[in-house]
N, C-alpha and C positions, 0 to 999 in steps of 0.2 A: 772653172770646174768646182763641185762642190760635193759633199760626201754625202750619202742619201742611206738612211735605214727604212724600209719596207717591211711590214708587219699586215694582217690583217685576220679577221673569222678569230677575234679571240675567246668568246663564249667563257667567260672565267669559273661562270656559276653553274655549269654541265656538271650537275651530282648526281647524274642517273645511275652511278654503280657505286658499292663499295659503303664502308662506314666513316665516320667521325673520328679524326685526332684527336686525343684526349685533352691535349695538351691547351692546342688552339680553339678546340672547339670546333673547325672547318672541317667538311666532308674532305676525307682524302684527295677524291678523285678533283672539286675544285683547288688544295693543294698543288695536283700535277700541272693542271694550266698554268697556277700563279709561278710555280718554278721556271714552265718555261718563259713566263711573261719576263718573272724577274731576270734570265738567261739573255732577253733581247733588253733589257735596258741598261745593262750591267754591261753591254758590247757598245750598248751608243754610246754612254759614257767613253767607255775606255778607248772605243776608236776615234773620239772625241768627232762625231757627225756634226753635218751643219744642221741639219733637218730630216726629223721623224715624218714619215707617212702611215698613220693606219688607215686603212681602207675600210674599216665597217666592222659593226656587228662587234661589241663591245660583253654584251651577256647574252644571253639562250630568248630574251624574252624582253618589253621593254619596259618592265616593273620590275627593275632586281630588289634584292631583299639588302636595306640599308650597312647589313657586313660586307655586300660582294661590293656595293661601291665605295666605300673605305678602304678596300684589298686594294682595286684598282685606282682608286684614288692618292693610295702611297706611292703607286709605281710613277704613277704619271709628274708625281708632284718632286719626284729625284730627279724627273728630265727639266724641271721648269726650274729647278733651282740648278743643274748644271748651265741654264744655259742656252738650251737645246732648242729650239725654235721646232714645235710639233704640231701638225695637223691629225682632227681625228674628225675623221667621215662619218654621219649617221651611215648606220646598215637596214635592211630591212628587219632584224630584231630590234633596233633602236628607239622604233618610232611608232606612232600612234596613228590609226587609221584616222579618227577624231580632229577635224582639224583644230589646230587651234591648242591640242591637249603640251604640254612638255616632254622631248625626246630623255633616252637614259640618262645621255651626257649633256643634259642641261646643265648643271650645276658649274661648268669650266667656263661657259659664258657670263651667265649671271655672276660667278665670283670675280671675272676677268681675271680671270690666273697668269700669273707673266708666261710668256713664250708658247702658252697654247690656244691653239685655235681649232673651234669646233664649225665645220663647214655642213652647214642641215639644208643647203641649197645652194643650187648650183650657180658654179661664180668663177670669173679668172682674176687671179693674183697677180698684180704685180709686183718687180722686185721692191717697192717702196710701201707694198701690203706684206712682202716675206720677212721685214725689217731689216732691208737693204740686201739682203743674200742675194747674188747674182744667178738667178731664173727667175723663170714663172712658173705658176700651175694651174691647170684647168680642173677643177671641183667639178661633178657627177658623184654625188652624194645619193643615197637611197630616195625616191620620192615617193608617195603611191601614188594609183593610177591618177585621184582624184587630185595632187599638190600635183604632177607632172603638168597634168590640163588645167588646172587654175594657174600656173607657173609661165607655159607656153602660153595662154587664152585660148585654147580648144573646146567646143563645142561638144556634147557628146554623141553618141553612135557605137556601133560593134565594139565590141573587146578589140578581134584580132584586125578590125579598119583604125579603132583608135591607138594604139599602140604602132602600126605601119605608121600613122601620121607623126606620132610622138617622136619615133625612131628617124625619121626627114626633118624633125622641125629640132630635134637636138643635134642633128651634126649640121645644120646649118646655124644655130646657136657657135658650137664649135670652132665652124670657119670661121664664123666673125669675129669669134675671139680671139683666132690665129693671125687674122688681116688686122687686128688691134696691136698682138703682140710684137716686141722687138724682139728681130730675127736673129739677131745679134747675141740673143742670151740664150741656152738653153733650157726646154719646155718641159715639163711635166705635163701629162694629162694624168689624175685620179679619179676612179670613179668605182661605185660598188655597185656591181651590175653583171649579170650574163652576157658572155661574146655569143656571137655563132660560130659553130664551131669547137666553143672548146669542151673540155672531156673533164664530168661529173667521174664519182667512181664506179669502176665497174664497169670501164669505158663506155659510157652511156655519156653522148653527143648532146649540149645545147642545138635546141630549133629552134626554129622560128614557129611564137604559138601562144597562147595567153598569156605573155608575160612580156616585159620591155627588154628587149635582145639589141643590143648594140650591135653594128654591122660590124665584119673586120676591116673594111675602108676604112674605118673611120679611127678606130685605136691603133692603125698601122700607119696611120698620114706619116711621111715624113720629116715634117715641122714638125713633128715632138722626139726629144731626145732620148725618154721613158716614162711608160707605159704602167703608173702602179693599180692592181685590180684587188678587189675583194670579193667576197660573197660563194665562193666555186671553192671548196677545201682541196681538192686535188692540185698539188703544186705542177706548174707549168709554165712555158714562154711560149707564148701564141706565134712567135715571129722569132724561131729559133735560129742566129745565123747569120739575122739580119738586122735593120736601123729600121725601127727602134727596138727594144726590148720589148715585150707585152707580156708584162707578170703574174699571175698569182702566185705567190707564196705560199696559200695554201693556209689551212686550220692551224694554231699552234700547238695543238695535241689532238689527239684520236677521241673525235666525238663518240663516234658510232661503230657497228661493224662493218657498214660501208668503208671506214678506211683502214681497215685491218692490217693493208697491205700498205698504204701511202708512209710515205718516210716524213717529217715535218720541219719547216725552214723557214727562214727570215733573209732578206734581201742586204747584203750590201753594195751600195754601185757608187763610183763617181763618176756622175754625170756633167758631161762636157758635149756641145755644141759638135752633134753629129759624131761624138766618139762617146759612147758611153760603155764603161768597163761592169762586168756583173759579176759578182761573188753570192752565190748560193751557200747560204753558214746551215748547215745541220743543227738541230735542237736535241741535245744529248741525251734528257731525260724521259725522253719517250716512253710512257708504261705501254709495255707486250700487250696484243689484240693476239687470241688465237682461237679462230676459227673448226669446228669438226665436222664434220658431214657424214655420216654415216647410213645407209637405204641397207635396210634385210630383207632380201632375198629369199628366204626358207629361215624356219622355226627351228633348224637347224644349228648347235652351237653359237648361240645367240650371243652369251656374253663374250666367249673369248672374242671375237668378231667385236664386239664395241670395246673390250679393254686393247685389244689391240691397235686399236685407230686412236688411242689418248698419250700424246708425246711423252718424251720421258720427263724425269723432275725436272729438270734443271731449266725445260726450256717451258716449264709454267710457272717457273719462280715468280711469282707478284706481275702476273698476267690476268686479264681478266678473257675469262676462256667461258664458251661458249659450244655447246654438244646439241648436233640435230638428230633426232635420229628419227626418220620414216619405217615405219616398216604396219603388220596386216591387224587390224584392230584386235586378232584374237590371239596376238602374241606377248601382248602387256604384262599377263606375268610371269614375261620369262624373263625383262629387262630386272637387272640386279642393280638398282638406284643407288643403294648404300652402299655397294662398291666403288661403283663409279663416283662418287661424293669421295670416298677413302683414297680415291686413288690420283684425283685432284684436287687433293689440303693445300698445295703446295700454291695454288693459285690465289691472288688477290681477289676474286667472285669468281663461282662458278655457278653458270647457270644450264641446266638441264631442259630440249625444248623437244616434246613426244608430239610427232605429227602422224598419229595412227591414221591408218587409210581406210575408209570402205569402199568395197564393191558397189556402183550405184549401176542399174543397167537403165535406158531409159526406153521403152519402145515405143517407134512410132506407128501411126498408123498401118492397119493392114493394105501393101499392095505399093507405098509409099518408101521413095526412095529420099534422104536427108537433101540431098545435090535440088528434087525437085521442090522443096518446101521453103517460101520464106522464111528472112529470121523472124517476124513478129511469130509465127507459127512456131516455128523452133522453138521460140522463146516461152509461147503459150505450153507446148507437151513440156517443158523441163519446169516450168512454175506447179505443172499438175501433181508431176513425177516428183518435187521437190517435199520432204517430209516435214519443210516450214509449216506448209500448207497454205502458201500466197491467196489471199480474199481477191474478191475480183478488182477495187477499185485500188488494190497496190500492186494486180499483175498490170493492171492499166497504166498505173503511174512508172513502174518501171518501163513497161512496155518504149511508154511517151519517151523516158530518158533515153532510154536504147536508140531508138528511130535519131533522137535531136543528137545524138554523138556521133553516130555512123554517115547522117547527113553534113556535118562538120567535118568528118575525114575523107567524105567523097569531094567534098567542093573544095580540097585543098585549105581548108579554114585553120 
């Protein structure tokens, strides 16, 4: 058996809200990631792990700016001087379409930093590559389409034919890695990739569809003991219940407003040969996502109607809060901005977002019913009707896109 921390989707340098610490200098909001970052190494330490898993996607992008990898370069360098024997997965932020160019986390290779190891292709471990720990692990690291096909030796052809190919020719890579392994230890497979099946935020389903989707056969085999994933922020076990685990862990903080709602965690599990035990650790320092929605109806007491929808203080304390409000393009100045800004000081950013509506009518021909009209026709009256005023050879070129997407979703593509 052996004690396993599971992390991944850290994006340390996500400064899309909020100001600067005076102190340090760093955007706030990259602050909150490093807290939680420093949250999960401050636990491997002290639960004294045998081995770290990150699964991917280290910064927002795969040129950080020389402070965000010194930040992260601290954390990492407290696991390598406990000790800690750590794997860290390129993610698809990590890497460079270019081949040939340097990933983010180059620098842990080229320095050969003791007890870390950066997996930028895929490969299986054994226990005399983990530095004797008792398992193995199957690497599925991020590739692009074009390292996945120079990787297998694939030819190229369709998006959605070369990716089905890719998707057969990696879990038969897999097997053979599993018919290598000794059966005797328990498996890790890692990989930073889409399942089928699992759930984006907003319960919004991975498919199968331009992009390389792992089957669930294949991260469900039960010759792996656990399952660690990256890349999908919404935390989840694809195989709740059952052998093996199938993890994401999920973002270490609230990128976006997509996860407004997701709670944020880091895996502890010891993993033993067909008994693997899972502890979901909560990340404490969550900064508050709140969400407003507001649609008006009538021109009718407008503001009390939007100050009423804005929670009370306490639960925008150092929230970064967000206000929609739709309503009829000729009621703009009835909305009271400077209140609503007064009445959420209390918030870490507030941002205000006015989705005025117009009345668009479009008429079709005389005598002509919608039901009887192709879409290129369709398409044609709403380019006419649109007060863009679309030139003929860009209603043509959209036209062409319309037609090539409709025919990819009639052929099942």
């Amino acid at each position: 058996m052996i004690k396993l921390l599971h992390f991944a989707d850290a994006h340390i340098d996500m400064a899309n809200f909020g100001r600067h610490d005076p102190q340090s200098g760093l955007p706030m909001r990259v602050m909150d990631f490093l807290k939680s970052l420093d949250e999960i190494v401050t636990a491997a330490i002290e639960e004294k792990v045998d081995l770290v898993i990150f699964a991917g996607d280290t910064y927002k992008d795969r040129s950080p700016a020389p402070t965000f990898q010194r930040e992260w370069g601290k954390r990492i360098m407290q696991l390598s001087r406990a000790g800690i024997l750590t794997l860290l997965l390129t993610g698809n932020h990590d890497i460079s379409p270019a081949t040939g160019r340097a990933h983010a986390i180059q620098e842990f290779d080229t320095l050969e930093v003791p007890h870390v190891r950066v997996l930028h292709q895929p490969q299986f471990l054994s226990s005399a590559d983990l530095e004797d720990l008792p398992v193995q692990v199957l690497a599925l690291p991020w590739i692009s389409r074009s390292g996945l096909m120079a990787s297998l030796e694939l030819g190229g052809g369709e998006p959605g034919q070369i990716y089905e190919t890719l998707s057969t020719r990696l879990t038969e890579l897999v097997n053979n890695w599993l018919d290598e392994a000794d059966l005797g230890l328990p498996i890790i497979l890692t990989a930073h990739a889409s399942v089928e099946g699992a759930m984006y935020g907003a319960e919004r389903m991975v498919m199968l569809g331009n992009d390389l989707v792992l089957p669930p056969a294949l991260v469900k085999d039960q010759r792996f003991d656990y399952v660690a994933l990256g890349h999908i922020h919404k935390p989840q076990d694809l195989n709740e219940g059952a052998h093996p685990p199938v993890i994401y862990p999920g973002s270490i903080e609230r990128v976006d407003f997509g996860e407004v709602d997701d709670r944020k965690y880091f895996i502890l599990a010891e993993v033993a040969k067909h008994n693997t035990k899972v502890t979901w650790r909560e990340l404490k320092n969550i900064r508050p996502f709140v969400d407003i929605y507001v649609k008006l109806e009538s021109d009718a007491d407008v503001n009390n109607k939007l100050q009423s929808a804005i929670p009370a203080k306490e639960d925008l304390e150092n929230a970064i809060v967000r206000m929609t409000i739709q309503y009829h393009r000729d009621w703009e100045p009835l909305i009271d901005e400077t209140t609503l800004r007064s009445l959420t000081a209390a918030a870490f950013e507030f941002h205000l977002v006015k989705r005025p509506q117009i009345e668009a009518r479009v008429r079709l021909p005389e005598g002509r019913a919608a039901s009887s009209l192709g879409f290129v026709e369709l398409l044609d009256i709403y380019w006419d009707a649109s007060k863009s005023g679309y030139e003929a050879d860009k209603k043509q070129a959209l036209n062409q896109l319309a037609k090539s997407i409709i025919d990819q979703v009639n052929s099942g593509d």
